[in-house]
PyMOL Python script that loads the backbone (N, CA, C, O; Angstrom):
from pymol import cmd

cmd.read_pdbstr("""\
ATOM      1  N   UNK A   1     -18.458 -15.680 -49.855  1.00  0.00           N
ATOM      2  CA  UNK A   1     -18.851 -16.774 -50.712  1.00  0.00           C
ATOM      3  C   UNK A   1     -18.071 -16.645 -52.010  1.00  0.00           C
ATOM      4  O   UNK A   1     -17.889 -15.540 -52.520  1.00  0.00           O
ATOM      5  N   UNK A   2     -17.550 -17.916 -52.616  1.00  0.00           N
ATOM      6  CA  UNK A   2     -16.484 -17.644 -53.322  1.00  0.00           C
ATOM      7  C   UNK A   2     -17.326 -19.452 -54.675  1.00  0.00           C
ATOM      8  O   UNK A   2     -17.751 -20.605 -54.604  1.00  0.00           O
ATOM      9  N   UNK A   3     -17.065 -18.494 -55.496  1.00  0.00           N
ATOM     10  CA  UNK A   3     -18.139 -19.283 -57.034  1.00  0.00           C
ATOM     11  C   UNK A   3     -16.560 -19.063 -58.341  1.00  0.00           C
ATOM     12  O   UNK A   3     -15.897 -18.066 -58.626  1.00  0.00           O
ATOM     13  N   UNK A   4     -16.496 -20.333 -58.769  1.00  0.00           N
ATOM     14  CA  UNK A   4     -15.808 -20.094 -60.074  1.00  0.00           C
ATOM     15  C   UNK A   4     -16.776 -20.405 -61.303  1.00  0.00           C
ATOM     16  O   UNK A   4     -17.436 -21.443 -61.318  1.00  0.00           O
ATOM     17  N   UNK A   5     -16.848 -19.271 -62.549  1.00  0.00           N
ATOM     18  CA  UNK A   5     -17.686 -19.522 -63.415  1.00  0.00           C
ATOM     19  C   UNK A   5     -17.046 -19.942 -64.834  1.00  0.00           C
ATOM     20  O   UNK A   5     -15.990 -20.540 -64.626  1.00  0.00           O
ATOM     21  N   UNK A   6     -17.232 -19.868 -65.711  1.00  0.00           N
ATOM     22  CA  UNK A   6     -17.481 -20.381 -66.696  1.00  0.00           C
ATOM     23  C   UNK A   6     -17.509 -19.245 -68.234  1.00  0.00           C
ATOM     24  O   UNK A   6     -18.622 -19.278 -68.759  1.00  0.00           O
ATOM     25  N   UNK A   7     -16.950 -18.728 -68.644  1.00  0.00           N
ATOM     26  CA  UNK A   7     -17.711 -18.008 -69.542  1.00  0.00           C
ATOM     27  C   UNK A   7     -17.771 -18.734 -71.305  1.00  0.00           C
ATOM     28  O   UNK A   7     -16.748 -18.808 -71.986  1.00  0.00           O
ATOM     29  N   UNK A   8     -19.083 -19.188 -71.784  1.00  0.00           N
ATOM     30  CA  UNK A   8     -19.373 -19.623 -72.460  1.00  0.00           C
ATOM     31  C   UNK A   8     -18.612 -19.181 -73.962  1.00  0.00           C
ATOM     32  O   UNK A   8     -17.638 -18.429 -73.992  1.00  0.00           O
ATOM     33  N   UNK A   9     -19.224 -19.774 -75.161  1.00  0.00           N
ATOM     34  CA  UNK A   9     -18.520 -19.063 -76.045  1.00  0.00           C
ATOM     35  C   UNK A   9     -18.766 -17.699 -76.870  1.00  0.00           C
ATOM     36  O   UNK A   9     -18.036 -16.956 -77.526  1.00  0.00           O
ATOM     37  N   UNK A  10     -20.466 -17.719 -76.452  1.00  0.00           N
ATOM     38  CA  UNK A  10     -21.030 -16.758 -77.111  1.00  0.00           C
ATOM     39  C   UNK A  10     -20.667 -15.275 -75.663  1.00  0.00           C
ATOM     40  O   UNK A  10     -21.481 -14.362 -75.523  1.00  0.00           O
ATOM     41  N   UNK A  11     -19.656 -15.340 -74.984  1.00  0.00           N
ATOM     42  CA  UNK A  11     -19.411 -14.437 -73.871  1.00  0.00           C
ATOM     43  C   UNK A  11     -20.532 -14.627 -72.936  1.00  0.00           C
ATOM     44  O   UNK A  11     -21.022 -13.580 -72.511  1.00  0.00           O
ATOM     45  N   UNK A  12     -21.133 -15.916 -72.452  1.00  0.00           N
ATOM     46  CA  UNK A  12     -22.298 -15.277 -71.588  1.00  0.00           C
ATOM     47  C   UNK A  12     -21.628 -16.347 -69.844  1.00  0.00           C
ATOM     48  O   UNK A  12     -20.715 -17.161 -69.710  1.00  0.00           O
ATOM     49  N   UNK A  13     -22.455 -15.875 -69.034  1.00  0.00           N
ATOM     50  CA  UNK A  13     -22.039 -16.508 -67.842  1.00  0.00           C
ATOM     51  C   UNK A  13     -23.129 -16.633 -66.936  1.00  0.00           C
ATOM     52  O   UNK A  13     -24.002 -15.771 -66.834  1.00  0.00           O
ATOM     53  N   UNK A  14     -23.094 -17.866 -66.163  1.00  0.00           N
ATOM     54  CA  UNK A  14     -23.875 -18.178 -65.400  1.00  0.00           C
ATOM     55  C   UNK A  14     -23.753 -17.820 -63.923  1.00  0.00           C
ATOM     56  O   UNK A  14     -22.630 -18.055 -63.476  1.00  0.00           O
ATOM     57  N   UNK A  15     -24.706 -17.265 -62.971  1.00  0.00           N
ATOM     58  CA  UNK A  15     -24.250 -16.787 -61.961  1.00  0.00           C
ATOM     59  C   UNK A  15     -24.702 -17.781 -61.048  1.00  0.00           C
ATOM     60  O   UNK A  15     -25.932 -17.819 -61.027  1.00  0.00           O
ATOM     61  N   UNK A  16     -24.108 -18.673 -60.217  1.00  0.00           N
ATOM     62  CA  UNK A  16     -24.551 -20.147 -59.678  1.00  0.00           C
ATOM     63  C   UNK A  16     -25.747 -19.681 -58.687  1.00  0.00           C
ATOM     64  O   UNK A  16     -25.709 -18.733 -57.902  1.00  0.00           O
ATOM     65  N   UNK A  17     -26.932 -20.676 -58.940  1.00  0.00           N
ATOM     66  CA  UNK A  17     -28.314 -20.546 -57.869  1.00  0.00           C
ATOM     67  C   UNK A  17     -28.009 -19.967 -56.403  1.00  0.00           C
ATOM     68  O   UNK A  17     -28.450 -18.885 -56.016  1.00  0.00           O
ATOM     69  N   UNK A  18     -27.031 -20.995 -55.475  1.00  0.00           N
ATOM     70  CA  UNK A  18     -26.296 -20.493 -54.351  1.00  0.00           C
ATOM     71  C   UNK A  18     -26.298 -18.771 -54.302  1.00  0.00           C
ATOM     72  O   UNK A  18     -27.015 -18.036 -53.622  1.00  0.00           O
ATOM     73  N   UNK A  19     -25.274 -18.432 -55.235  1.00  0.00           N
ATOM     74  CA  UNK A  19     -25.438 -17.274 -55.125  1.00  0.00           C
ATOM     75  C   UNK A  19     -25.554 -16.251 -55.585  1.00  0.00           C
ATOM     76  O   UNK A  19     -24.996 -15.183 -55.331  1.00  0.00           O
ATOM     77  N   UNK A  20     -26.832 -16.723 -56.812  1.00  0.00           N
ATOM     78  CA  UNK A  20     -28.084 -15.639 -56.726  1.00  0.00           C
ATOM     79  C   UNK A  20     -29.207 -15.553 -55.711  1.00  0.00           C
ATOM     80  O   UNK A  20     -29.874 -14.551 -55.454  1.00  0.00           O
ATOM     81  N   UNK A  21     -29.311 -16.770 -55.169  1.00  0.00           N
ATOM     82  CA  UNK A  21     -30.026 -16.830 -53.810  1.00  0.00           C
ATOM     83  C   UNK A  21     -30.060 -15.855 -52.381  1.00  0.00           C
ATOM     84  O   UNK A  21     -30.857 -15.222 -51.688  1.00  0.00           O
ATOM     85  N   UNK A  22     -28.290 -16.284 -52.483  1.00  0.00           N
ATOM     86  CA  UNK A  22     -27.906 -15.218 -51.306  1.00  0.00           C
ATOM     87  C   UNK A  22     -27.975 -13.658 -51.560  1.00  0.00           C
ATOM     88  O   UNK A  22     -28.154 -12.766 -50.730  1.00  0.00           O
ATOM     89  N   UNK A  23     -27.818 -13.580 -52.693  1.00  0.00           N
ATOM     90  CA  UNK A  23     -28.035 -11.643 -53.103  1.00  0.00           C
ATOM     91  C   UNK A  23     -29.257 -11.410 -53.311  1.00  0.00           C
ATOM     92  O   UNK A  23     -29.421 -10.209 -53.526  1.00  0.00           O
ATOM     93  N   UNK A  24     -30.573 -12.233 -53.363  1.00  0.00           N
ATOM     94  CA  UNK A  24     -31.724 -12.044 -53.942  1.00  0.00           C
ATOM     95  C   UNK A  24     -31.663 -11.536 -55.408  1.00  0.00           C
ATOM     96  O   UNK A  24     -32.204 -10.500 -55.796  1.00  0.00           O
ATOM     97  N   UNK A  25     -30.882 -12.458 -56.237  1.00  0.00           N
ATOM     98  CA  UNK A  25     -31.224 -11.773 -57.713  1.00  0.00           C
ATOM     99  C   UNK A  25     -31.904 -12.701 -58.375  1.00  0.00           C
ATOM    100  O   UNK A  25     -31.661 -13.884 -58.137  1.00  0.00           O
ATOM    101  N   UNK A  26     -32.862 -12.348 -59.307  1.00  0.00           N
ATOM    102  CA  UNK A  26     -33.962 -13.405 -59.442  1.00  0.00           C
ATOM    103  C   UNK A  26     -34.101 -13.093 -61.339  1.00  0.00           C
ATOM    104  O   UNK A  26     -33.692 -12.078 -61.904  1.00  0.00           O
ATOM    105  N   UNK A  27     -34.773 -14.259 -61.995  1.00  0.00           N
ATOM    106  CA  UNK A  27     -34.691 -13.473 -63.019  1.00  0.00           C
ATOM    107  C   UNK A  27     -34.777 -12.182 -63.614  1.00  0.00           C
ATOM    108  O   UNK A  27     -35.115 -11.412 -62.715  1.00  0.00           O
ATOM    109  N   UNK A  28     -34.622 -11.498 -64.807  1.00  0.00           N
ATOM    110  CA  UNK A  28     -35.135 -10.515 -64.586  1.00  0.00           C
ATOM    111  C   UNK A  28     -34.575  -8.925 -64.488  1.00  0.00           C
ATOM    112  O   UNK A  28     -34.643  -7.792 -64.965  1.00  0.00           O
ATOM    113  N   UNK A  29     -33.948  -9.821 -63.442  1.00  0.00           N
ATOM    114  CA  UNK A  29     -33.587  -8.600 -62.628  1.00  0.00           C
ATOM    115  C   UNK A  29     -32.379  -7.894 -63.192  1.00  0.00           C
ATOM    116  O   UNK A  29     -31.420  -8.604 -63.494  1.00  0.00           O
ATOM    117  N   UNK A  30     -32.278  -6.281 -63.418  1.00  0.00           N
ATOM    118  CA  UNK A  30     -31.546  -5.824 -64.366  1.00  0.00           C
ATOM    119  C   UNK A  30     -29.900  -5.190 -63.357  1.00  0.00           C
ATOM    120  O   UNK A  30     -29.804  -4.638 -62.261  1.00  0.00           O
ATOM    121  N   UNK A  31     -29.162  -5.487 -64.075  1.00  0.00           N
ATOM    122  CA  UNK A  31     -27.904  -5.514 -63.852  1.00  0.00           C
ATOM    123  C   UNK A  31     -26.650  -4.879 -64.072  1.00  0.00           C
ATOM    124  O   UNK A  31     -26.288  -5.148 -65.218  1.00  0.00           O
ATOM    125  N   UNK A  32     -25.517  -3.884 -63.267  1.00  0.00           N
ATOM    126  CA  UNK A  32     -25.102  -2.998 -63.650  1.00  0.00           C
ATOM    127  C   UNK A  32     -23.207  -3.828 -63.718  1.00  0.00           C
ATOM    128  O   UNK A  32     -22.651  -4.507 -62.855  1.00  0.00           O
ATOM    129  N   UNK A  33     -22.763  -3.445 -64.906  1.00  0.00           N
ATOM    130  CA  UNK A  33     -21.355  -4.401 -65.378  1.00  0.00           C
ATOM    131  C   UNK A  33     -20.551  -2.821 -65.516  1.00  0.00           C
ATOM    132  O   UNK A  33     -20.860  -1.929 -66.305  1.00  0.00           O
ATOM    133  N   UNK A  34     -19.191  -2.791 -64.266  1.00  0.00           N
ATOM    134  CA  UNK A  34     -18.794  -1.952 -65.376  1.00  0.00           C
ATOM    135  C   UNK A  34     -17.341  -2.836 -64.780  1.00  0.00           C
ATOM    136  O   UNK A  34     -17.471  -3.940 -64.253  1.00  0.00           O
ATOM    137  N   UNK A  35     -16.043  -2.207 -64.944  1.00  0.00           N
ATOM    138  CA  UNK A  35     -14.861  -2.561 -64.880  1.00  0.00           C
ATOM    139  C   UNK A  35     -14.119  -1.932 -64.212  1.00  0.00           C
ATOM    140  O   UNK A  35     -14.052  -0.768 -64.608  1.00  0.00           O
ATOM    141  N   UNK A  36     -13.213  -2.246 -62.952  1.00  0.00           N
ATOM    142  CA  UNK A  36     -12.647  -1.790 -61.800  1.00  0.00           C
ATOM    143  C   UNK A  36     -11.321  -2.460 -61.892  1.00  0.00           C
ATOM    144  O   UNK A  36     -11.000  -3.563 -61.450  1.00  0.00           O
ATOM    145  N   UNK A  37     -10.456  -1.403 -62.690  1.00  0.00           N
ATOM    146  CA  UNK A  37      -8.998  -1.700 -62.784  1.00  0.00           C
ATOM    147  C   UNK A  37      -8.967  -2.947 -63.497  1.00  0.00           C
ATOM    148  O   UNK A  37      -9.516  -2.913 -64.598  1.00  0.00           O
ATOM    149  N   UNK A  38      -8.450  -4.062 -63.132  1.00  0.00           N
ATOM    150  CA  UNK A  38      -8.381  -5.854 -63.946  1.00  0.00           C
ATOM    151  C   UNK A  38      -9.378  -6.074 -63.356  1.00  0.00           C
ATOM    152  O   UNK A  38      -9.294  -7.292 -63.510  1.00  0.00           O
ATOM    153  N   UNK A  39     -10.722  -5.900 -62.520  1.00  0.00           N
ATOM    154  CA  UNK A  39     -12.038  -6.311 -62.474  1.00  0.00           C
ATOM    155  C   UNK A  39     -12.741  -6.107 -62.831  1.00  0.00           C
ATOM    156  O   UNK A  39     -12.837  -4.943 -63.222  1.00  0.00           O
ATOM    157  N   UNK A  40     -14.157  -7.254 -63.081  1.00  0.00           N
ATOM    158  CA  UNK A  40     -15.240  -7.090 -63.687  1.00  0.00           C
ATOM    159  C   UNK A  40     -16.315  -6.973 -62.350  1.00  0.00           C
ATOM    160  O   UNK A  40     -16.269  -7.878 -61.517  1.00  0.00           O
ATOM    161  N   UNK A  41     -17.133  -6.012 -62.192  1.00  0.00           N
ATOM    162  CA  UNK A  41     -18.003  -5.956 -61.063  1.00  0.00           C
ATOM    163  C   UNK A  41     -19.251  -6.178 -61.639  1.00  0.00           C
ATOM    164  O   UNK A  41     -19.373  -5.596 -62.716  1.00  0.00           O
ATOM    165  N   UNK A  42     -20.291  -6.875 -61.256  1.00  0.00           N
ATOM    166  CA  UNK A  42     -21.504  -6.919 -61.151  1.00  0.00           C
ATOM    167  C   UNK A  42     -22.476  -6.875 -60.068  1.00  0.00           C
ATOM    168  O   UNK A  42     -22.596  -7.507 -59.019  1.00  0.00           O
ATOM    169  N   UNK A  43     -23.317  -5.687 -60.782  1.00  0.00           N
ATOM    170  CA  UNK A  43     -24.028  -5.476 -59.489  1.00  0.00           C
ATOM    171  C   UNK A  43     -25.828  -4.839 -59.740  1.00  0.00           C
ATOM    172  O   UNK A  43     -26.165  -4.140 -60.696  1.00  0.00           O
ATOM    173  N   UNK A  44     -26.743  -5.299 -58.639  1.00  0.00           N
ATOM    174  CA  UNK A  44     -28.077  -4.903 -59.401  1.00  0.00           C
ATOM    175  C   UNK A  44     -28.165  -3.407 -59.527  1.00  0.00           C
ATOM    176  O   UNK A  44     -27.410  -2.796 -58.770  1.00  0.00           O
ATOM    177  N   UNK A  45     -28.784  -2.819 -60.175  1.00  0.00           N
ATOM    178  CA  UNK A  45     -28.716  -1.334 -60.367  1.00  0.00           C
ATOM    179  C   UNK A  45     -29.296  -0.259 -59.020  1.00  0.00           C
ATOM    180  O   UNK A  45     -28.969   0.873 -58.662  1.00  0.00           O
ATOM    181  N   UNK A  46     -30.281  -1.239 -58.534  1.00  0.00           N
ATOM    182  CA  UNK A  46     -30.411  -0.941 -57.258  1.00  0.00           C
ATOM    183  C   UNK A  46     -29.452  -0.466 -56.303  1.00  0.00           C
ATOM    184  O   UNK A  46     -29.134   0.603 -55.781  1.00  0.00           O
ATOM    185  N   UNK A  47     -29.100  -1.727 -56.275  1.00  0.00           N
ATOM    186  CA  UNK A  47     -27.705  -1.270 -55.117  1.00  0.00           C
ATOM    187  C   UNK A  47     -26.626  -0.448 -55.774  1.00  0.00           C
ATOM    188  O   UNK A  47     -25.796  -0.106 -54.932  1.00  0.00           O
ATOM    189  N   UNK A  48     -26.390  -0.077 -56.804  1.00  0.00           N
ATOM    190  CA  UNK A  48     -25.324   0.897 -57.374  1.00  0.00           C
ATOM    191  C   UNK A  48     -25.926   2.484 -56.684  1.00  0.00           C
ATOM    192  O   UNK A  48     -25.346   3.431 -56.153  1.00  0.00           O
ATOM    193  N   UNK A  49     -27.543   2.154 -57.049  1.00  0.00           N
ATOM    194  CA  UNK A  49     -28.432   3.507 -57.064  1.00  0.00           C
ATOM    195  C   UNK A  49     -28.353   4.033 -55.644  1.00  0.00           C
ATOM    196  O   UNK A  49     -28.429   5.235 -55.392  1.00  0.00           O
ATOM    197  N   UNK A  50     -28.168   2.924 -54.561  1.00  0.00           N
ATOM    198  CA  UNK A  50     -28.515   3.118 -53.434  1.00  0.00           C
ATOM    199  C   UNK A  50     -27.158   3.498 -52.501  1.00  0.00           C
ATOM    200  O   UNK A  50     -27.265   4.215 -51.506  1.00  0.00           O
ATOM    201  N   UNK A  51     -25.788   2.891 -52.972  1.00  0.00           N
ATOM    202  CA  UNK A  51     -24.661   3.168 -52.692  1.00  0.00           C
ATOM    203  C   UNK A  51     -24.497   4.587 -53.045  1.00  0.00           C
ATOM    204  O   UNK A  51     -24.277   5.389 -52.137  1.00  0.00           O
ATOM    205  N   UNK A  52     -24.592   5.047 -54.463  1.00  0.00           N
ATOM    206  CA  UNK A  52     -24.439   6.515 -54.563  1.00  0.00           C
ATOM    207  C   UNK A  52     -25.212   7.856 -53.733  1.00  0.00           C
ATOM    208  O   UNK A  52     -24.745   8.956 -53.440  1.00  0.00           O
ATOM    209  N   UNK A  53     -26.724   7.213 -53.467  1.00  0.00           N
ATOM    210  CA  UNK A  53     -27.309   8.458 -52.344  1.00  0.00           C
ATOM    211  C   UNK A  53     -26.592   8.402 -51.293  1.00  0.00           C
ATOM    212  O   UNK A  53     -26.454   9.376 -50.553  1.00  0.00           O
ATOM    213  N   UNK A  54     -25.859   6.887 -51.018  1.00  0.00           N
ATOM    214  CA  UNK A  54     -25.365   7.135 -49.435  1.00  0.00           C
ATOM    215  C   UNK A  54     -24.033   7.672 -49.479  1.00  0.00           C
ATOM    216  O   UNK A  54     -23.670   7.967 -48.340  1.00  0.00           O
ATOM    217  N   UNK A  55     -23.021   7.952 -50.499  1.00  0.00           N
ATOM    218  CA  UNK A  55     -22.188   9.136 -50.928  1.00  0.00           C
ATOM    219  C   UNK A  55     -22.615  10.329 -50.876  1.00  0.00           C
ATOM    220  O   UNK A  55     -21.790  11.231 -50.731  1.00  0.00           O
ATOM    221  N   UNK A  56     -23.594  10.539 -50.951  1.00  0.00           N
ATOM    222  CA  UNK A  56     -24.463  12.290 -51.180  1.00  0.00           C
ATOM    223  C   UNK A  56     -24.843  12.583 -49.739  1.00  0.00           C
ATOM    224  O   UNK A  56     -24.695  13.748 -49.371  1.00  0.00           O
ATOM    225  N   UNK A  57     -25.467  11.398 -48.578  1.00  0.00           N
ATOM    226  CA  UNK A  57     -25.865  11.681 -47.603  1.00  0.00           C
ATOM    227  C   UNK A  57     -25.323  12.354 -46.522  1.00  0.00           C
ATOM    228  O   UNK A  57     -26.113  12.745 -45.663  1.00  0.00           O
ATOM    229  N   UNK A  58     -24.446  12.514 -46.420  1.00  0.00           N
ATOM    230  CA  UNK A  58     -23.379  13.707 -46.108  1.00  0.00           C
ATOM    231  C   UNK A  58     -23.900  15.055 -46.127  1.00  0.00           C
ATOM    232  O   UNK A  58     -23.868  16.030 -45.377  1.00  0.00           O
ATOM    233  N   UNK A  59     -24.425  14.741 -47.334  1.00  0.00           N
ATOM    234  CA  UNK A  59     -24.042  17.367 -47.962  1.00  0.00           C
ATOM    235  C   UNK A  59     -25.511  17.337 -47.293  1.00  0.00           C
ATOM    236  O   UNK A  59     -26.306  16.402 -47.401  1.00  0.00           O
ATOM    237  N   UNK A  60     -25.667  18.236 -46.760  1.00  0.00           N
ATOM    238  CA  UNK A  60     -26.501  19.252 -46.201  1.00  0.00           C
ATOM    239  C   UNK A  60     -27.741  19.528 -47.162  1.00  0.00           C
ATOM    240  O   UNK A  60     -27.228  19.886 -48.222  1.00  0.00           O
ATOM    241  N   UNK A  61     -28.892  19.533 -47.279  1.00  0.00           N
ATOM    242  CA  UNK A  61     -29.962  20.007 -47.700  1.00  0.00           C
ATOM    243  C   UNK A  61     -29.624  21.357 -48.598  1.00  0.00           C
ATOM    244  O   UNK A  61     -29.707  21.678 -49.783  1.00  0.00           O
ATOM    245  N   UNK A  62     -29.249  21.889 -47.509  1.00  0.00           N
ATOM    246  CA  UNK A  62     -28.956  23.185 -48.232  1.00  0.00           C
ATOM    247  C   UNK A  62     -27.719  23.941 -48.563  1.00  0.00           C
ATOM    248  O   UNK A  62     -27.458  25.138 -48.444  1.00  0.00           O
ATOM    249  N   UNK A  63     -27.025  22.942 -49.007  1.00  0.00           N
ATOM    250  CA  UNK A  63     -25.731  23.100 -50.111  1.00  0.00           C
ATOM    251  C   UNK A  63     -26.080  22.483 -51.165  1.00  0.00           C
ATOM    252  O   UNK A  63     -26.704  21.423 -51.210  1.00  0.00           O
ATOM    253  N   UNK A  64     -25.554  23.349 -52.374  1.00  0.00           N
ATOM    254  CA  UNK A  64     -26.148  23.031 -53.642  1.00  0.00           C
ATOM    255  C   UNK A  64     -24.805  22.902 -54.720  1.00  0.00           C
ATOM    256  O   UNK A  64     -24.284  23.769 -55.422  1.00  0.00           O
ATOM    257  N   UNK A  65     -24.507  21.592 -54.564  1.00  0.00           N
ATOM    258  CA  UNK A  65     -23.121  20.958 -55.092  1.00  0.00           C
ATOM    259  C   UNK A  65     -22.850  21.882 -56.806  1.00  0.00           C
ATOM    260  O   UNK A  65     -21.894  22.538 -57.219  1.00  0.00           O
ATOM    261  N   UNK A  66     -23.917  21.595 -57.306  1.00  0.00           N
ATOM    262  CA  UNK A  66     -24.475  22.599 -58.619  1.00  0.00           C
ATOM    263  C   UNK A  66     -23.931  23.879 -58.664  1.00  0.00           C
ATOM    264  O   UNK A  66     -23.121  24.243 -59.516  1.00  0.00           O
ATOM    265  N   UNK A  67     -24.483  24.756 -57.511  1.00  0.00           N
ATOM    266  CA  UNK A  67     -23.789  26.037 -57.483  1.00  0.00           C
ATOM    267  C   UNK A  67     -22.457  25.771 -57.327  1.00  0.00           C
ATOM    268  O   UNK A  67     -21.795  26.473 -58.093  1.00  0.00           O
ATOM    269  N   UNK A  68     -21.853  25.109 -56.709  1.00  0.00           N
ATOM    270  CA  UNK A  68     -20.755  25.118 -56.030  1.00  0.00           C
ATOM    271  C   UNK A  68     -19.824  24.955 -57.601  1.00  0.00           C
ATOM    272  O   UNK A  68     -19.017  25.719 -58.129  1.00  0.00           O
ATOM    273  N   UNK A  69     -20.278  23.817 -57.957  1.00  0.00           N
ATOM    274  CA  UNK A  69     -19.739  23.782 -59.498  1.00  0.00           C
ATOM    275  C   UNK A  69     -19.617  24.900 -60.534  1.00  0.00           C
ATOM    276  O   UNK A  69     -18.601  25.416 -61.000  1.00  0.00           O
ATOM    277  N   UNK A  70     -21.145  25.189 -60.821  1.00  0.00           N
ATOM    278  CA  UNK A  70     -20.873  26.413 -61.886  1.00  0.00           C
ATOM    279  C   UNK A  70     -20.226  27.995 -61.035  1.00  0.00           C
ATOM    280  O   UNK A  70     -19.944  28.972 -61.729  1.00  0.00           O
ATOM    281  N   UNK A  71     -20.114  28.018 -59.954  1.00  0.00           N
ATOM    282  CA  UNK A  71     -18.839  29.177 -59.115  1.00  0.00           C
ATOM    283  C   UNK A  71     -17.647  28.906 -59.560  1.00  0.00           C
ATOM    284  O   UNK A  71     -16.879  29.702 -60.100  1.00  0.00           O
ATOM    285  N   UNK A  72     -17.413  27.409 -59.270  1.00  0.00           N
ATOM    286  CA  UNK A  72     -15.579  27.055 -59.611  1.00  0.00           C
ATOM    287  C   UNK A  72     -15.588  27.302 -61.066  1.00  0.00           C
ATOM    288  O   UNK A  72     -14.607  27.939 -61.449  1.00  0.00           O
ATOM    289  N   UNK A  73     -16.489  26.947 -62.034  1.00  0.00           N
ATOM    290  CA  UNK A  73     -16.388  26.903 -63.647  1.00  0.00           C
ATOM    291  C   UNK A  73     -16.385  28.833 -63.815  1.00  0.00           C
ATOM    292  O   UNK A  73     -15.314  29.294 -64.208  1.00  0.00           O
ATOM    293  N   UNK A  74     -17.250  29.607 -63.597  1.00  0.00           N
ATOM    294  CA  UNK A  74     -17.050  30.362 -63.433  1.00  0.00           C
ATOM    295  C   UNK A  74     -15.675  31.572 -63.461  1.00  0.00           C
ATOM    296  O   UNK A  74     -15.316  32.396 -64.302  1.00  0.00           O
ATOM    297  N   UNK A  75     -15.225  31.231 -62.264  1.00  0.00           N
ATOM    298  CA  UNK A  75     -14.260  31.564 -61.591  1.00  0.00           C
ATOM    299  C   UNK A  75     -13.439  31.511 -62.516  1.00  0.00           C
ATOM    300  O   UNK A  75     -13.383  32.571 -63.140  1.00  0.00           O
ATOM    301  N   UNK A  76     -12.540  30.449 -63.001  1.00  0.00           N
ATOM    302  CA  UNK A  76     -12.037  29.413 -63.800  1.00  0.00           C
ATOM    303  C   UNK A  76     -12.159  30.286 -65.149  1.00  0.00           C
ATOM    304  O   UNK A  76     -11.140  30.613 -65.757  1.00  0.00           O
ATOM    305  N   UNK A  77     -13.330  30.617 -65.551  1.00  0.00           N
ATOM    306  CA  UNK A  77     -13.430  31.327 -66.710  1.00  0.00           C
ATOM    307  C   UNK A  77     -13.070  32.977 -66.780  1.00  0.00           C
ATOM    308  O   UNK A  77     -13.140  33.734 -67.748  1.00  0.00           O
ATOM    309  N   UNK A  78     -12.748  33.187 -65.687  1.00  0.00           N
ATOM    310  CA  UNK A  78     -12.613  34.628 -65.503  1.00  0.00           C
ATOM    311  C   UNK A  78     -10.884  34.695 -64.926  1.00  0.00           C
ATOM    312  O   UNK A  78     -10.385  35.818 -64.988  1.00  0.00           O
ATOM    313  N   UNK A  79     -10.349  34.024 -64.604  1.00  0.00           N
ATOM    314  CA  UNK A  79      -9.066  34.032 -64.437  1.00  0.00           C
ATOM    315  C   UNK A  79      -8.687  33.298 -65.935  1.00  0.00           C
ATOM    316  O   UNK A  79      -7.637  32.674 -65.778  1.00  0.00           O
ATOM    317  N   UNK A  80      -9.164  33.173 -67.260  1.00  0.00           N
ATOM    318  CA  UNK A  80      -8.567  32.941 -68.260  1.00  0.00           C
ATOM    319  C   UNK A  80      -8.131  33.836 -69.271  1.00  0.00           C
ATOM    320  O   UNK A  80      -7.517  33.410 -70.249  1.00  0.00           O
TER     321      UNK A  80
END
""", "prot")
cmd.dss("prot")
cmd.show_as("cartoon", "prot")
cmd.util.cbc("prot")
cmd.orient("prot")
């Protein structure tokens, strides 16, 4: 689905009914803006929140990314 908008003068923009409809975004509803190379992404914080566990869903219960970190920092500090 493909929307051309508008951005007002005070910087604000309207996201057309169509398709806030189709994403279920409703008033309200809070919203994550950041910037991807020459793009502007918007997205509900939800789904940012929910994309990142499913990056994590991978590691094992019992690997502890944490340790794994302060070992390399560690390490790192002892070869200085």
């Amino acid at each position: 689905m493909d929307a051309t908008v508008v951005i007002g003068q005070q910087g604000r923009l309207v996201i057309p009914a169509q398709v806030r409809s189709a994403l279920g975004i409703v008033a309200g509803d809070r919203m994550r803006l950041h910037v991807a190379g020459r793009r502007l992404v918007l997205e509900r914080q939800e789904d940012a929140a929910a994309e990142l566990r499913g990056l994590a869903s991978n590691v094992p219960h019992a690997r502890s990314l944490v340790e794994e970190l302060l070992a390399e920092r560690r390490l790192a500090a002892a070869n200085e």
